[in-house]
N, C-alpha and C positions, 0 to 999 in steps of 0.2 A: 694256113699253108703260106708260104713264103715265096716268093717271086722277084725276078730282081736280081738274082745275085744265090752265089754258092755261100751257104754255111757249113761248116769242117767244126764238127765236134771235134775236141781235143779234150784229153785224158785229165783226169782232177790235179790239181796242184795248189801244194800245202807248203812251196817253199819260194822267195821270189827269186832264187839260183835259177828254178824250174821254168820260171817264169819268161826269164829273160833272156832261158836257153830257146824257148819259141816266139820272142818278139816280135820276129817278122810274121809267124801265123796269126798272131793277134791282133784282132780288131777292135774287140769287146769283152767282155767277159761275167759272167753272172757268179756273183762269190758265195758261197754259203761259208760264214764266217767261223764256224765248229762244226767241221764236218770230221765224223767219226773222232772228237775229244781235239781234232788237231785246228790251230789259231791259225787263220787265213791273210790274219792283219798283216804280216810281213807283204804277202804278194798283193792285198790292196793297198800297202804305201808305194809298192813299185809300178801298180798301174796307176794309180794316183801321179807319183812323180815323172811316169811317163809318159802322160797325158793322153791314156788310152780311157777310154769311155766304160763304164763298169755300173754292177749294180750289187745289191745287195740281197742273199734271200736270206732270211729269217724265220726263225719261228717262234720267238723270244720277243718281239717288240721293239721299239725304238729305245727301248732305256737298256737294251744289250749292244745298242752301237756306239762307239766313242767318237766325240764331242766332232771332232774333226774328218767324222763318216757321214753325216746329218745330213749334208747337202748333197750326198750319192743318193740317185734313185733307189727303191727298196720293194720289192715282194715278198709277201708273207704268205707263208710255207702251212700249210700245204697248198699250192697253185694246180690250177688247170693249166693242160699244156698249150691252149689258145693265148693264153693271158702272158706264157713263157715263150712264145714267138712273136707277140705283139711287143713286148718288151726288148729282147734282140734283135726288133728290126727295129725300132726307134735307136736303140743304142748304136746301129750299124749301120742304119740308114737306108738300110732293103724294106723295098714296097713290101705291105702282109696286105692280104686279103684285097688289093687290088687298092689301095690306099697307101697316097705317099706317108714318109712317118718323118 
């Protein structure tokens, strides 16, 4: 559980039009890079270039992220949903489990 700080689920996004139309709600963001066939890379070069904090889930491995994704944190899919709030509080900076992150 999370403490600390409000977390606001926001809606999936496949485009970084979408992305950039919620800027100011974003902190962080957890990408699944083919979600439902569609390429998420547009909206990770736009948190990338906006210097927003990001991760990546996968369920594909590190030889389905490109070259220049390597050094974004990454979770592999299928996760527990402890391991997926431990993860957005380190990317966000919200205490979990009563541990700074």
């Amino acid at each position: 559980m999370t403490s600390g700080g409000n977390l606001k689920l926001l809606e999936p996004m496949s485009s970084a039009a979408q992305a950039a139309v919620h800027d100011a709600e974003i902190d962080c963001a957890v990408l699944d890079l083919n979600l439902h066939g569609e390429s998420a890379l547009p909206v990770a070069e736009w948190l990338m270039g906006s210097g927003k904090p990001f991760s990546i889930a996968t369920g594909y491995g590190s030889g389905a992220i490109p070259d220049r994704f390597k050094v974004v944190p990454r979770i592999e899919k299928p996760f527990d949903p402890p391991a997926l709030l431990e993860l957005v509080g380190h990317l966000s900076g919200v205490r979990t489990n009563d541990q700074a992150v």
